[in-house]
Phi, psi and omega in degrees: 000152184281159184284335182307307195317303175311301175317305186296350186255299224268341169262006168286300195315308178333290171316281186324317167296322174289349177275331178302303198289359154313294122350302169279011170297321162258127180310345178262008185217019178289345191277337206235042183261298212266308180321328186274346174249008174274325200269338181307316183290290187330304183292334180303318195272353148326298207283348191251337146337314210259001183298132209283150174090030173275133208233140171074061184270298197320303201306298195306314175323294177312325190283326184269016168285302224274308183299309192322284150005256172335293163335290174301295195316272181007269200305292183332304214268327193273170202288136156338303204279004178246041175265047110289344186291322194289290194342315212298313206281325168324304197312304184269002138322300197283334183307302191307311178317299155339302138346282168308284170359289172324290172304335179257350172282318176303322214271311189296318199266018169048250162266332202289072178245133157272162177293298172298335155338293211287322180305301204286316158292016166265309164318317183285332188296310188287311184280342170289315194296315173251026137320292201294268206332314199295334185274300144350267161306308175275016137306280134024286175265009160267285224278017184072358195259015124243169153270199231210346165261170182301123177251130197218166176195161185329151162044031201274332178286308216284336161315294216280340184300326171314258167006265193331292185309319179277020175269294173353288163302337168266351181271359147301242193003321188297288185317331150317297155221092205302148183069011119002083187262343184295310166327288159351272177298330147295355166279328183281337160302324184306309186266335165298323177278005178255297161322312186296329184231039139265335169291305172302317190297357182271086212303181174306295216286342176246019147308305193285001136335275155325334182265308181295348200261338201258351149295321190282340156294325180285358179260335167286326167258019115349278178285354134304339180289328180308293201277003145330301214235027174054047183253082172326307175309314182254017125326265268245314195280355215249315182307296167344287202288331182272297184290302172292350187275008176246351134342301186277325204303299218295295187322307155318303180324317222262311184304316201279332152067056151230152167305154159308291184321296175291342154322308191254015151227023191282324196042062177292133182102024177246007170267160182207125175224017201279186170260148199307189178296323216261340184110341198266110199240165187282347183237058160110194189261125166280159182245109165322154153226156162269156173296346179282336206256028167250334169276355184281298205319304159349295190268354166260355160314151207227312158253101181219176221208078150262155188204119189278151188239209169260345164303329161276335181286303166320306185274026161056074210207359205278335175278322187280336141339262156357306147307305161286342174274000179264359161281326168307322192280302192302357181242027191042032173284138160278158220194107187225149196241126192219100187249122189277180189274327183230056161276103166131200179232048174178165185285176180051348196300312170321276192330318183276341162300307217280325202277359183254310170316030186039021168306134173309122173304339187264007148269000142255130188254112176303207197255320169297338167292309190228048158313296192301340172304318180307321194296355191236030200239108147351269189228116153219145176248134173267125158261078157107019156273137192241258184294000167250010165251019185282128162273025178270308188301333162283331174231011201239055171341317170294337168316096165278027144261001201307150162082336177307117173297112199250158133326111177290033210305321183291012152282327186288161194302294183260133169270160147244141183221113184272116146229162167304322190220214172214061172249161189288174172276233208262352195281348175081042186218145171278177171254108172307323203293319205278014184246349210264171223269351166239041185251147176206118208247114197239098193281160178132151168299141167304305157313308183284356191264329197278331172306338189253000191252323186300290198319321185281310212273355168287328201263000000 
């Protein structure tokens, strides 16, 4: 095929993706969001396939047999509740490839560098690189193998500025003498080890941050590999991909009605304020309930509003969720969902739990739709929600969530609050909501509590 012709398939695929992430903006229309960026990615890696002078296509076959493979095996197999995790690991997925690129492209062309050239691959080398560490590690504190709070130590900015600056420097010196691999490759230890400790200093509570920013680096260095290697397809889906994800960052700031800056160098989530063995806290006592006198208030609701956490997500709880709210609806409770923007470890992680439990889309309500509600609200239950139902972001000054846009749940008549324990959330703070005086704090895994709250109220 002629290069116009490709081109013009590389600018169908273009379309097609922008229509997809159009499409995945709402839930009633995400299935067919992914199809339209499933088939763009096909044609593109078709069209490219067929480009003329293309060298190792048996290899490249393989390689895209063994990602399919690998991909399909994924996508089947892993949990609904561990896709911030799948994301983490895509991210760096995508870094790396962007890297690896980089490197075989410097090692063929040898000296023979134009300047933009040499730019964009040093970008992509750099910015692929501490993607992957970066995705890594926050793989690493979704998934438990660190901890999920900030690990920070003396002079720890002043490390990574060091850093920075000798990548810098060396990539003057590159430019000096170009075909270098030794520069070269100490630049590339460099932003991997850049990655790894701009990250660990970041707490739990700030991942789905962190999941949009280090996506939106692996689509910026996708699109410096583009213009490396003059690939209108990956320009264009790398721009996509660059751009909405620092989009969702900002957007992320914003529900938390904090800076990027401070997120990522705040080490947020290292105060523990919590309350003791005894329940006895800085704002009071919480008060235990039995399940029985949690399923009458239930079944005597008239309205009720739940809003699900990472806590429902651990306890794989999104069906059992599901259940009670379609046992409630059938006994004529209105039955409604109040989804915070940074509830869960990824934008959306509610919204894809609830949509693989079948929860109806026109029962969930973000936080700006139905906030004014509560207050004329019966009953709402949290499940495994912490820090976006603290009413310390609001009244408490002294908070370091203060100012964080919160679900206004202590206006209804009743809390019901489902937790495992009584530890604070991912924010290191206590929850004044779990002390006040129409909160009824129901301890116990989520999932088996909500199964016995169906169970009791049947019978």
């Amino acid at each position: 095929m002629s290069i116009n012709s490709i081109n013009l398939i590389y600018l169908a695929s273009a379309t097609l993706f922008m229509l997809g992430i159009k499409y995945l903006s709402s839930p009633s229309t995400a299935k067919r969001g992914n199809f339209l960026s499933m088939i763009g990615m096909g044609a593109a890696i078709g069209i490219t396939l067929t480009t003329p002078g293309l060298h190792g296509f048996t290899l490249i076959t393989i390689g895209i047999i063994i990602g399919t493979v690998i991909g399909g095996y994924a996508a089947i197999k892993v949990k609904m509740t561990s896709m911030p995790e799948m994301v983490a690991l895509f991210n760096g997925c995508g870094g790396a490839a962007s890297a690896l690129v980089a490197m075989a492209e410097f090692r063929v062309l040898g000296t023979e560098f134009d300047s933009f050239t040499l730019i964009t691959l040093l970008l992509s080398m750099i910015i692929g690189g501490l993607t992957f560490t970066g995705s890594l590690m926050a793989y690493a504190k979704l998934q438990g193998l660190i901890s999920t709070r900030p690990i920070t130590y003396p002079g720890q900015q002043l490390i990574n500025g060091a850093i920075l600056l000798a990548t810098l420097a060396l990539a003057v010196l590159l430019f000096q003498d170009p075909g270098n691999m030794l520069v070269f490759s100490g630049i590339l230890i460099l932003s991997l080890l850049l990655g790894v400790l701009a990250v660990i200093p970041i707490g739990g509570a700030d991942m789905p941050v962190i999941i949009c920013l280090l996506n939106s680096y692996s689509g910026l260095a996708v699109s410096m590999t583009g213009f490396a290697l003059n690939n209108n397809a990956l320009i264009i889906t790398g721009s996509l991909v660059g751009a909405s994800g620092i989009f969702l960052t900002k957007i992320m700031c914003d529900a938390m009605n904090r800076s990027l800056a401070n997120v990522l160098f705040s080490a947020f989530g290292q105060v523990v304020e919590s309350a003791d063995d005894t329940g006895e806290g800085p704002a009071g006592t919480m008060k235990g309930f039995e399940l029985e006198d949690v399923a009458t208030i239930l079944a005597n609701a008239g309205t009720l509003i739940i809003v699900p956490g990472y806590g429902m997500a651990a306890a794989q709880a999104q069906h059992a969720t599901r259940d009670l709210g379609d046992y409630l609806g059938e006994q004529g409770v209105e039955v409604r969902y109040a989804i915070h923007p940074v509830a869960g470890r990824m934008p959306g992680h509610m919204n894809v739990l609830l949509a693989e439990a079948d929860v109806p889309y026109d029962q969930l309500f973000a936080l700006e739709d139905i906030n004014d509600d509560f207050a004329s609200t019966d009953v709402v239950l949290v499940i495994g929600a912490n820090d976006v139902v603290n009413p310390a972001a609001k009244d408490n000054p002294s908070s370091p969530i203060y100012g964080m846009p919160v679900l206004d749940v202590e206006k209804a008549t009743t809390v019901i609050v489902l937790k495992r324990s009584m530890s604070v959330g991912f924010a290191g703070i206590d929850n004044e909501l779990f002390y006040k005086d129409n909160t009824m704090m129901l301890f116990g895994d989520a999932k088996s509590s909500l199964q016995k709250l169906v169970a009791a109220m049947k019978q």
